[in-house]
MARBA-3410 file (N, C-alpha, C, O; in Angstrom, 1 decimal):
212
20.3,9.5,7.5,21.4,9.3,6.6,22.6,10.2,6.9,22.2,11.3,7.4 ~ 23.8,10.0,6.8,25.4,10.6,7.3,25.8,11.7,5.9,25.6,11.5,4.7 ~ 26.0,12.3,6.2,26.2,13.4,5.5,27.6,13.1,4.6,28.6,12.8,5.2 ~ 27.3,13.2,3.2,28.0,12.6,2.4,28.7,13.7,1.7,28.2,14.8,1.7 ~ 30.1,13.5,0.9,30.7,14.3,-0.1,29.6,14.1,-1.5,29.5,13.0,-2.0
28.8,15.3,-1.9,28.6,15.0,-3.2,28.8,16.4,-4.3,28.9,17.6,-4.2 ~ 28.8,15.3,-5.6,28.8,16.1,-6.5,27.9,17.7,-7.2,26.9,17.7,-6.5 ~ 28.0,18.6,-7.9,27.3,19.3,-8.2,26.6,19.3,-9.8,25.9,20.1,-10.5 ~ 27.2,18.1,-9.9,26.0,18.0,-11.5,27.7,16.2,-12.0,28.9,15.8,-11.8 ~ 26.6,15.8,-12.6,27.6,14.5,-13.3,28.7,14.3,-14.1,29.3,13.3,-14.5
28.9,16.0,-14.1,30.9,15.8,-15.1,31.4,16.7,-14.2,32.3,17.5,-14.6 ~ 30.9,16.7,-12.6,31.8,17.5,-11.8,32.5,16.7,-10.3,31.8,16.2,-9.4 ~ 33.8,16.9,-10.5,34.1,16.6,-8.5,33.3,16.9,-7.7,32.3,17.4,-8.2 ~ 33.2,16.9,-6.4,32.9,17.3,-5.6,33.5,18.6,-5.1,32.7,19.4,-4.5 ~ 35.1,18.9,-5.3,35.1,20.3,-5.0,34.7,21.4,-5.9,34.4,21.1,-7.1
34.7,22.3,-5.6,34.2,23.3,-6.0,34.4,25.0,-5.7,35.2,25.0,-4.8 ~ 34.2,26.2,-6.0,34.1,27.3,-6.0,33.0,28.0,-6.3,32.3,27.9,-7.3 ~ 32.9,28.8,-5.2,32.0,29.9,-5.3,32.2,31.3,-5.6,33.1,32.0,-5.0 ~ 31.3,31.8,-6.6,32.0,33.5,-7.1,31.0,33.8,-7.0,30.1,33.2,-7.4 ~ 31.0,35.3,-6.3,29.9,36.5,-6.5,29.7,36.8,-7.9,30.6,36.7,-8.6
28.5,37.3,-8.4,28.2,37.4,-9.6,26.6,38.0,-9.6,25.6,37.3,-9.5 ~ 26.6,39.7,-9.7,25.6,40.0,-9.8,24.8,40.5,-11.2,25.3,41.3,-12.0 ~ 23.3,39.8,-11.1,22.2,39.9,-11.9,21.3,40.9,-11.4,20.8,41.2,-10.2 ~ 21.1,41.7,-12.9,19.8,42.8,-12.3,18.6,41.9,-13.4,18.7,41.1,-14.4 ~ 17.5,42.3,-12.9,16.3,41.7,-13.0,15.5,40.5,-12.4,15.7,40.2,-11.2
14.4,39.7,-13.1,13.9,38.9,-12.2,14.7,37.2,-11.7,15.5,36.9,-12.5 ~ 14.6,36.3,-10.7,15.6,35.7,-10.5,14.2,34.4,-11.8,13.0,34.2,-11.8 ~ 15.3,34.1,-12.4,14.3,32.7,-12.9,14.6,31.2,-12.7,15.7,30.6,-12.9 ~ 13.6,30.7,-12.4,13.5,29.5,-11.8,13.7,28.4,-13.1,13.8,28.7,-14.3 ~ 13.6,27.0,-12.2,13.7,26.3,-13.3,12.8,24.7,-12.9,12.3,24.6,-11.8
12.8,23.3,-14.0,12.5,22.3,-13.2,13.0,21.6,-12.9,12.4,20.6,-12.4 ~ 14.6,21.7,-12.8,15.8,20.9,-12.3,15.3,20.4,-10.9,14.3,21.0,-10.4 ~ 16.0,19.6,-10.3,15.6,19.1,-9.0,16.9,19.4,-8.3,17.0,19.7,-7.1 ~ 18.0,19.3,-9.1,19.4,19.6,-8.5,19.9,20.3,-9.1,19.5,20.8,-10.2 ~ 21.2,20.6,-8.3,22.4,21.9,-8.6,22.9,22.0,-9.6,23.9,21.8,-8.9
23.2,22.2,-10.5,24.6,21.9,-11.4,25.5,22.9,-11.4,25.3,24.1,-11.1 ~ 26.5,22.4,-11.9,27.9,23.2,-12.2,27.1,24.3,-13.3,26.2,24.1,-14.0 ~ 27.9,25.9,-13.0,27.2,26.8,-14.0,26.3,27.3,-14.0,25.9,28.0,-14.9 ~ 25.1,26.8,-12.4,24.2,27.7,-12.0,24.8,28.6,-11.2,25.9,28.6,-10.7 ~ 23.6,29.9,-11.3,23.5,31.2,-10.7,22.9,31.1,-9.5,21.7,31.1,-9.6
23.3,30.9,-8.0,22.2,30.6,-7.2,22.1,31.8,-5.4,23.0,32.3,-4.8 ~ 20.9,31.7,-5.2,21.8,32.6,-3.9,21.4,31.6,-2.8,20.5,30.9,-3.1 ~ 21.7,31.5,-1.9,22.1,30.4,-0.7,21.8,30.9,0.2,22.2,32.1,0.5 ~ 20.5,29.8,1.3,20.0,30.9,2.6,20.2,30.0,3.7,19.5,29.0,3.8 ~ 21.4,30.4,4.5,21.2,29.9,6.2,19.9,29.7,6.2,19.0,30.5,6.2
19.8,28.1,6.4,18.6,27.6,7.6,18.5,27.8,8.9,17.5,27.5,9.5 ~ 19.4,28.2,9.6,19.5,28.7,10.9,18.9,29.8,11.1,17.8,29.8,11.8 ~ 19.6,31.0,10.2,19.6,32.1,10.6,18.5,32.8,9.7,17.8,33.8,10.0 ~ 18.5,32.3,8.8,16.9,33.2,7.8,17.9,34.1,6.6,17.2,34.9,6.0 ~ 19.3,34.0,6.5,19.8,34.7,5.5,20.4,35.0,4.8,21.5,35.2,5.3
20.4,35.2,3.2,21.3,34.5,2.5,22.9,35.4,2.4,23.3,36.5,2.8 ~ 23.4,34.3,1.8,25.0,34.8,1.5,25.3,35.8,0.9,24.7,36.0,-0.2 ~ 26.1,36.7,1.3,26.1,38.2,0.1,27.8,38.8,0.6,28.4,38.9,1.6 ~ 27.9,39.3,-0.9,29.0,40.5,-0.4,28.8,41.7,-1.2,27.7,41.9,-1.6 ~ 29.8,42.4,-1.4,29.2,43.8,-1.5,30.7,44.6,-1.7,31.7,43.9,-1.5
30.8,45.7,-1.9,32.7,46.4,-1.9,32.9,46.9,-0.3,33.1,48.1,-0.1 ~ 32.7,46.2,0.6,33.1,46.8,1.3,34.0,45.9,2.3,33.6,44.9,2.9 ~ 35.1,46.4,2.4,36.5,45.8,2.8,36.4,45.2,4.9,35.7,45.7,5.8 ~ 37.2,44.2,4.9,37.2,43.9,6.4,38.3,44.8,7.1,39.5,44.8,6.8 ~ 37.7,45.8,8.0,38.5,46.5,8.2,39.9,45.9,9.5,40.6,46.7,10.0
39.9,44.8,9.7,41.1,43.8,10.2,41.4,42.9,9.5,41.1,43.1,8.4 ~ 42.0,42.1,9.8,42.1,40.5,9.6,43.0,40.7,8.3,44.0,41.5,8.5 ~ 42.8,40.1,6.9,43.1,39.9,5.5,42.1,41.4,5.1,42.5,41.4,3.9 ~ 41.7,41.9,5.2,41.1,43.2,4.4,40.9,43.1,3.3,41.2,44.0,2.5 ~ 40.4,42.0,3.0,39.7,41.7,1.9,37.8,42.1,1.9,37.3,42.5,3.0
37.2,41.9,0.8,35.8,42.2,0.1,35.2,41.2,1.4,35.4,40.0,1.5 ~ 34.5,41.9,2.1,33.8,41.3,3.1,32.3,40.4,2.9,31.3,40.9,2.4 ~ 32.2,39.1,3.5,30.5,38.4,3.0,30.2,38.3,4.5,30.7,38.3,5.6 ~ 28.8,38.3,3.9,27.9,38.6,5.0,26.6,37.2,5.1,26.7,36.1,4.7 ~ 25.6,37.7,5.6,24.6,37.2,5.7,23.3,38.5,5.5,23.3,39.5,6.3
22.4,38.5,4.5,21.1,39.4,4.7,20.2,39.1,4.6,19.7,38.2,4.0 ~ 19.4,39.9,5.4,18.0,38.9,5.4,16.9,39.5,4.3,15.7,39.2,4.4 ~ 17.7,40.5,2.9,16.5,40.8,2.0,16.6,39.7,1.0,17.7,39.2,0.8 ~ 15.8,39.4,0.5,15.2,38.6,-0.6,15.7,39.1,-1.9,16.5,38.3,-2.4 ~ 15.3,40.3,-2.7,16.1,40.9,-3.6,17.3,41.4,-4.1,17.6,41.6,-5.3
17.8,41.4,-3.1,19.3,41.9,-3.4,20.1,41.4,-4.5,20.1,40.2,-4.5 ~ 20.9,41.9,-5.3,21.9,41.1,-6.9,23.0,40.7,-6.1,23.6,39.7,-6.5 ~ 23.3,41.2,-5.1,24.8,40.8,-5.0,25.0,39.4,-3.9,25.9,39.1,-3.1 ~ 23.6,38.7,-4.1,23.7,37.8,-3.4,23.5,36.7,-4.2,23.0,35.8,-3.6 ~ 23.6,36.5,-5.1,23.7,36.0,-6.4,25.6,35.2,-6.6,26.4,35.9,-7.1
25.9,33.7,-6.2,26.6,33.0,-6.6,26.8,32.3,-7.8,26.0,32.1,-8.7 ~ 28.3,32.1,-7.8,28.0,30.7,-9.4,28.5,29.7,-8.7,29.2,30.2,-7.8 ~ 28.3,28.1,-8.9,29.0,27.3,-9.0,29.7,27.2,-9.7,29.3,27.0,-10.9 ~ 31.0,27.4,-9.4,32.8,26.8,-10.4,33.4,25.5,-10.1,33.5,24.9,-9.0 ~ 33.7,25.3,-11.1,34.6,24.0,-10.8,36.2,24.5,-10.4,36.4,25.8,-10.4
37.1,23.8,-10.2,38.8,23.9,-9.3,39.3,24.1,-10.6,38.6,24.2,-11.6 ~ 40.4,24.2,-10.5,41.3,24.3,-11.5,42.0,23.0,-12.4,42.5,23.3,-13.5 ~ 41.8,21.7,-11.9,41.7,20.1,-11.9,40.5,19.7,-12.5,40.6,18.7,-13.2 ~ 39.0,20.6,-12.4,38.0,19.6,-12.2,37.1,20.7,-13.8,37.1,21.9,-14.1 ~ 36.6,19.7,-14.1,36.3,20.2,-15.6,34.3,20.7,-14.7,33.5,20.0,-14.0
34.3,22.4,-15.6,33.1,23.1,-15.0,32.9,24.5,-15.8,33.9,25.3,-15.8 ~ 31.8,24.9,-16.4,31.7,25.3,-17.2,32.0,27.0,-16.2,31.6,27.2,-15.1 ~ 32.8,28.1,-17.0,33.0,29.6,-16.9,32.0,30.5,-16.6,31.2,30.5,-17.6 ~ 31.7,31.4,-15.6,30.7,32.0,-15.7,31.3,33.4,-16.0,32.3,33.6,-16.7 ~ 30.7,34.0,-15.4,30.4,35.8,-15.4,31.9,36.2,-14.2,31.9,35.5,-13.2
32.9,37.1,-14.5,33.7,37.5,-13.6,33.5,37.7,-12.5,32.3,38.1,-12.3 ~ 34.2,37.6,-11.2,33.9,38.2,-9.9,34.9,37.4,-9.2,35.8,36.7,-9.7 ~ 34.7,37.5,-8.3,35.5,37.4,-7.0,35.3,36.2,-5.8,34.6,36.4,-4.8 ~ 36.0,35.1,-6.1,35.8,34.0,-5.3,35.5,33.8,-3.8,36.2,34.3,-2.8 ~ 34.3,32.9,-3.8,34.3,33.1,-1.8,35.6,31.8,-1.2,35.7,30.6,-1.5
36.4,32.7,-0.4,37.4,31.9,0.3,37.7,32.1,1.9,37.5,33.1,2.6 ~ 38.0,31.3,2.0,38.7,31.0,3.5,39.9,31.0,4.2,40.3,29.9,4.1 ~ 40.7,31.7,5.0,42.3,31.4,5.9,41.9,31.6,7.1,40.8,31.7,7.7 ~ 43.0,31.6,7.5,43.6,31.6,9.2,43.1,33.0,10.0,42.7,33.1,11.2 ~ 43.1,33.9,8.9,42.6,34.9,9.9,41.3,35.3,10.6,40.2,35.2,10.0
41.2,35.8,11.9,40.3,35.9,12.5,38.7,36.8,11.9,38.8,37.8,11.1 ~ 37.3,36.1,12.5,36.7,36.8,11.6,36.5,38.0,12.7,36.8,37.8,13.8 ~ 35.9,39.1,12.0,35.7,40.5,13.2,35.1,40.4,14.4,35.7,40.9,15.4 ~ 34.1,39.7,14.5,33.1,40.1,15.2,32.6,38.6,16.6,31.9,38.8,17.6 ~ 33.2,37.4,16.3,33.4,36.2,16.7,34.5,35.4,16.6,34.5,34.1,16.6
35.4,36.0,16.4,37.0,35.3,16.1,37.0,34.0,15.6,37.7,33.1,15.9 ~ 36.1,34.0,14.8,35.7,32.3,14.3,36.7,32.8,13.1,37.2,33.9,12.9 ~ 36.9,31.5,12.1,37.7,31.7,11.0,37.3,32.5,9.7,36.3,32.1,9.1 ~ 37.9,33.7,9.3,37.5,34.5,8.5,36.7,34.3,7.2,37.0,33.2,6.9 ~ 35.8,34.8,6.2,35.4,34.4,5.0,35.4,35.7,4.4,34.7,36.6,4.9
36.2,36.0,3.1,35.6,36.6,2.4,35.7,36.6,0.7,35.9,35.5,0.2 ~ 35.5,37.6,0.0,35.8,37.4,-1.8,37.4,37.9,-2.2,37.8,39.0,-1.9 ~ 37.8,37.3,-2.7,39.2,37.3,-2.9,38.9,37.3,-4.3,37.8,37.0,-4.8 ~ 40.1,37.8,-5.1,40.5,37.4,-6.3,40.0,38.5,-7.8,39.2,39.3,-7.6 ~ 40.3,38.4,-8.6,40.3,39.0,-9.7,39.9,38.8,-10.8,40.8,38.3,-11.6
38.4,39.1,-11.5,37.7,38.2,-12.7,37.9,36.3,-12.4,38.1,35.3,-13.1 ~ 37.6,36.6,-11.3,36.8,35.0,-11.0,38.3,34.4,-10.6,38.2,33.4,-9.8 ~ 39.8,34.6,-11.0,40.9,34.0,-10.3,41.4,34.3,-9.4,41.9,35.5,-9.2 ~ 41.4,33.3,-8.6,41.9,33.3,-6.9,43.0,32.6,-6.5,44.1,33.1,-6.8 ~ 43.0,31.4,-6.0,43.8,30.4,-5.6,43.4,29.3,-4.8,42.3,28.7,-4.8
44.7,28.9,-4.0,43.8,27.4,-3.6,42.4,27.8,-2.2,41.3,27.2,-2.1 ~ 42.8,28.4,-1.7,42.2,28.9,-0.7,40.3,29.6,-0.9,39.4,30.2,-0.3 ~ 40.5,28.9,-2.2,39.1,29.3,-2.8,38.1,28.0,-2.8,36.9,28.0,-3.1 ~ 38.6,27.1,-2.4,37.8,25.6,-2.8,37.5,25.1,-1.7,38.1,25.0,-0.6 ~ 35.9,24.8,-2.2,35.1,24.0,-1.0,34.3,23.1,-1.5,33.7,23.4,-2.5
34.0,21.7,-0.8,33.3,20.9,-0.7,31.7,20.9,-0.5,31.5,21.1,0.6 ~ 30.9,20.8,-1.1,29.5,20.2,-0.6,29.2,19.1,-0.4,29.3,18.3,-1.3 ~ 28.6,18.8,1.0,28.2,17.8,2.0,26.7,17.8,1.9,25.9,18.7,2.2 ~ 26.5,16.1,1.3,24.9,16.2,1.4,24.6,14.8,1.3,25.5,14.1,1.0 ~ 23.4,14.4,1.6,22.9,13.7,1.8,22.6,12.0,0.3,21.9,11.0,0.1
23.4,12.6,0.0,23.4,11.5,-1.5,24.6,11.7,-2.6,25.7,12.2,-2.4 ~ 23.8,11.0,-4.0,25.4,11.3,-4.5,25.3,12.7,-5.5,26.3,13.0,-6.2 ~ 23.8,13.6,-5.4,24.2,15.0,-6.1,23.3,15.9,-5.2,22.5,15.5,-4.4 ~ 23.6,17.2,-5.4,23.2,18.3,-4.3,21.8,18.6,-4.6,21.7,19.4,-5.5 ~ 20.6,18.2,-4.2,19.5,18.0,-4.8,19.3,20.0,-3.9,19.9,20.5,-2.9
18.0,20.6,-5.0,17.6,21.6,-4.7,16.7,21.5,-3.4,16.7,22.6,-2.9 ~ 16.2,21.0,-2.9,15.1,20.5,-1.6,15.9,20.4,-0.4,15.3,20.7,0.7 ~ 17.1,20.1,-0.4,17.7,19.4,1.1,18.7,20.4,1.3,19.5,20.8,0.5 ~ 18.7,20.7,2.8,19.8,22.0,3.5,21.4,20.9,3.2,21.5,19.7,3.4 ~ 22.2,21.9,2.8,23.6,21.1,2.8,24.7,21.9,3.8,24.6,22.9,4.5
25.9,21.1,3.6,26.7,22.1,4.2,28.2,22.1,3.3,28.7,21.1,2.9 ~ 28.7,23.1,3.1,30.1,23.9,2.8,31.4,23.3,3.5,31.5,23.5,4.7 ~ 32.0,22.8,3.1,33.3,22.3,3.9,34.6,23.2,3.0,34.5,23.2,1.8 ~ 35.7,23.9,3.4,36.6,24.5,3.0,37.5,23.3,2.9,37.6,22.4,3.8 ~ 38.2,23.2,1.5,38.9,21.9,1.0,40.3,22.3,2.4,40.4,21.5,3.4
41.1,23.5,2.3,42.3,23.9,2.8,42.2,23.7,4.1,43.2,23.2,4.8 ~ 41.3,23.9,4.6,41.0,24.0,6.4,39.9,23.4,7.2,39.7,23.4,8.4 ~ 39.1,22.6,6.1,38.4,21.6,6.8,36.8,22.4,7.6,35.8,21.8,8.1 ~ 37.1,23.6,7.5,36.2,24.6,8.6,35.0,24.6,7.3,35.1,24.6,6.1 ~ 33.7,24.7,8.4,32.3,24.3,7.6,32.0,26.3,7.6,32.3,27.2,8.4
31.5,26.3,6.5,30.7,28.1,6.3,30.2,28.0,6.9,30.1,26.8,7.1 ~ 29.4,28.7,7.9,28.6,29.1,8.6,28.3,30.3,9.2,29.1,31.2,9.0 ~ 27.0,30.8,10.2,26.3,32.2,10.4,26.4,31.9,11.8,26.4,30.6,12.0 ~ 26.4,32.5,13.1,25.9,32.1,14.4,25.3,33.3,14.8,24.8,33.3,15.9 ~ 25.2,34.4,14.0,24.0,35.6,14.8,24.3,37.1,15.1,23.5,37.9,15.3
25.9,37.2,14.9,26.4,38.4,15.3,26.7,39.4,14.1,27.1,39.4,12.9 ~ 26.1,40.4,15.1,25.7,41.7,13.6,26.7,42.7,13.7,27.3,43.1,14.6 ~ 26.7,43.0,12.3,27.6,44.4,12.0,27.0,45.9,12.0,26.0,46.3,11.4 ~ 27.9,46.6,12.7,27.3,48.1,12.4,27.7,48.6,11.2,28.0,48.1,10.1 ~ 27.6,49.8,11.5,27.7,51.1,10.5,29.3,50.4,9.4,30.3,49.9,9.9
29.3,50.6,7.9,28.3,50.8,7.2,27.3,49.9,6.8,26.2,50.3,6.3 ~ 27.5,48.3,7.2,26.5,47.4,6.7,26.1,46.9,8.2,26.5,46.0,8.9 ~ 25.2,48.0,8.4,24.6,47.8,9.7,23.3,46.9,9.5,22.5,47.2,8.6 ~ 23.2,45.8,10.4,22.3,44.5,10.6,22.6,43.4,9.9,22.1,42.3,10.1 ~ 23.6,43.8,9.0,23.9,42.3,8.4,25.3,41.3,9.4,26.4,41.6,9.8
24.3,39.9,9.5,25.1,39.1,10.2,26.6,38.6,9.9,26.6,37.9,8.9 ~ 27.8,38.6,10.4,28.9,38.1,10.1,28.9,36.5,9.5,28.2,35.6,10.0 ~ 29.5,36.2,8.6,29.7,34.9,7.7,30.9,34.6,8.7,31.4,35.4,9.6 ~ 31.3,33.1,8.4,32.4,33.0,9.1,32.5,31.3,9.0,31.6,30.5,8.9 ~ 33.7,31.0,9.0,33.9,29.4,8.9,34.3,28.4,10.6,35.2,28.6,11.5
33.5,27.5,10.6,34.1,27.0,11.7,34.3,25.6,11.6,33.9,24.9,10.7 ~ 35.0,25.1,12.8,35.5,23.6,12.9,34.4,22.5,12.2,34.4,21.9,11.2 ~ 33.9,22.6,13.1,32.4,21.5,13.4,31.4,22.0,12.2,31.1,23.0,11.6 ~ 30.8,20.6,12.3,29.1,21.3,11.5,28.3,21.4,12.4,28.5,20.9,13.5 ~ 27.2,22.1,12.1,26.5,22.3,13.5,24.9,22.8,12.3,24.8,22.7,11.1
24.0,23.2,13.2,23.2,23.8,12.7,23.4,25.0,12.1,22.9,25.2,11.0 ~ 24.1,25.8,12.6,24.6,27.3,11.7,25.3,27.4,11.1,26.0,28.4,11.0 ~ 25.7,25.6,10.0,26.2,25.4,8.8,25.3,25.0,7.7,25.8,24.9,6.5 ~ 24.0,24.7,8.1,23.0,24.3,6.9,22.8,25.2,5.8,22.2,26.2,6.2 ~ 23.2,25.3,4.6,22.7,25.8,3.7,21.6,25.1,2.6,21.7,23.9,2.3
20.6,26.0,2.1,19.8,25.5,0.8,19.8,26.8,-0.1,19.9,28.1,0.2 ~ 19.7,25.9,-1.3,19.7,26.7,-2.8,18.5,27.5,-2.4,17.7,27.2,-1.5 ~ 18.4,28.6,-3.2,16.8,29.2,-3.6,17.0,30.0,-4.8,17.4,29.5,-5.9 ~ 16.7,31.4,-4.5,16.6,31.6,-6.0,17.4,31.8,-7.0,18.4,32.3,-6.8 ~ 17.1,31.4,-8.2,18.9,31.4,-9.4,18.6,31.0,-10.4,17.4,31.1,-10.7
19.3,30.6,-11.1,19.3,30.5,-12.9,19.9,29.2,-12.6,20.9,29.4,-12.0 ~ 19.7,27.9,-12.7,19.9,26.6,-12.8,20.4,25.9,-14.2,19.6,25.8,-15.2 ~ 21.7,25.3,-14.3,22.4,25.0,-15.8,21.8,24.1,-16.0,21.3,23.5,-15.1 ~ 21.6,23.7,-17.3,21.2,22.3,-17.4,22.1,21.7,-18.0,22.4,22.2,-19.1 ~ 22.8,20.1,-17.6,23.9,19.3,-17.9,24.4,19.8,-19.5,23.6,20.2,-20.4
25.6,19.6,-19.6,26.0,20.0,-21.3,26.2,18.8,-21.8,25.8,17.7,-21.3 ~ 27.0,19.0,-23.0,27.2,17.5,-23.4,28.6,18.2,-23.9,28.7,18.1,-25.1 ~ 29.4,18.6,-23.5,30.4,19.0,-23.4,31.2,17.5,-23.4,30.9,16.8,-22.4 ~ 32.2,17.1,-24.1,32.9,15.4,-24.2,34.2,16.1,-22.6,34.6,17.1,-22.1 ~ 34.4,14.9,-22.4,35.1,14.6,-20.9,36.7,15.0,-21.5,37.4,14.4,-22.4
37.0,16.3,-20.6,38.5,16.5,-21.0,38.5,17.6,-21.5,39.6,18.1,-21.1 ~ 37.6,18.5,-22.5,37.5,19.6,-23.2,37.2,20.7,-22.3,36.3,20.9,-21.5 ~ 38.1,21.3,-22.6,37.7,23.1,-22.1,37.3,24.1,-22.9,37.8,25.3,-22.9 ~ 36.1,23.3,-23.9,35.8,24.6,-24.7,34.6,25.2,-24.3,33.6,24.5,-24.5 ~ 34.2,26.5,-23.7,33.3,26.8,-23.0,32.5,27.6,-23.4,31.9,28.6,-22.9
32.5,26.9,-24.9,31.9,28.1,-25.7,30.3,27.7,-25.9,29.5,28.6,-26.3 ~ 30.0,26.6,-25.7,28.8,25.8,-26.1,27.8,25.3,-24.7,27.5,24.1,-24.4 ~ 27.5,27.0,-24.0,27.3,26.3,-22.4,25.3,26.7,-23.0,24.5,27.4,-23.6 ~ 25.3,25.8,-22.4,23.5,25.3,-22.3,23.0,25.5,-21.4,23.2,24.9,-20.3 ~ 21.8,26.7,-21.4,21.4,27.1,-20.2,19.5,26.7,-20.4,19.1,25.6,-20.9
18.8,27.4,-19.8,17.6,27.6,-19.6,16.4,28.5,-20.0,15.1,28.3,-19.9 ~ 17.5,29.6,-20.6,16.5,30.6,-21.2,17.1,31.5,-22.1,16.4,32.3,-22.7
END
């Protein structure tokens, strides 16, 4: 099957935003089968064995923004995403933080196109919105997907190249043209929303329905 634009739960577009957002304690699962808007989730390269993360530590070239990476621990909080909805697309508010985005500038370490966390209590700009690419019409939790950047078309992705000193062994993130294998992403561990009954059009976010 051709790799399709889909949604992240049934009162959402397909684009979307991702914000860092870290949880201390245990990660809790759920029996959802799919994504929804307003889950907590962390995301692991099928390629490479490692999930998405950032951390305060700045690119010291390019945009010198909050640098993301790739790591290969399992526990870590600050690898902990939300799904957001755009500024257009109706999606329930999470926890503050700092949007994963994409530009022109080079990334450090493979001059591929830069990724990092931009923005301020979760507001950024356009340069924050990305598509998920999957295999049907919602982001089911079982199947590797891929990230398309709305602005630049460039897929997220990991190809292997590590950073030293201070976040020595963690792999460079980075966006590129093509999809390829070192664009597959899958959900794992996270706090999963369950659909609201929020009426179509309202932005009252006061009545978000979770899991536990």
């Amino acid at each position: 099957m051709g790799i399709l634009d889909c949604a992240v739960s049934r009162h959402t577009l397909p684009t979307f935003l991702l914000y860092l957002c870290c949880i201390f304690g245990p990660s809790l699962g759920t029996e959802l089968s799919f994504v929804t808007c307003g889950s907590v989730i962390k995301l692991l390269n099928v390629k490479h064995n490692v999930r998405l993360h950032s951390h305060d530590v700045r690119y010291g070239s390019g945009s010198g923004q909050q640098s993301v990476t790739g790591v290969m621990t399992i526990e870590d909080s600050n690898s902990y995403w939300s799904v957001r909805g755009t500024l257009d697309t109706l999606c329930h508010r999470g926890t503050p933080g700092r949007n994963l985005h994409s530009h022109y500038f080079a990334s450090p370490l493979s001059s591929n196109q830069e990724v990092s966390a931009f923005g301020d209590d979760g507001e950024g700009d356009h340069l924050d919105e990305w598509t998920v690419q999957c295999g049907g019409s919602v982001w089911k939790r079982e199947e590797a997907v891929r990230f398309r950047h709305k602005p630049t078309d460039a897929f997220l992705s990991v190809t292997g190249e590590q950073y030293g000193r201070p976040i020595n062994g963690q792999r460079e993130v980075h966006a590129m043209a093509d999809p390829s294998q070192h664009s597959l992403w899958k959900a794992m561990e996270g706090i999963f929303m369950k659909p609201s009954e929020i009426p179509t059009g309202s932005r009252d976010y006061s009545h978000l329905h979770t899991e536990f």
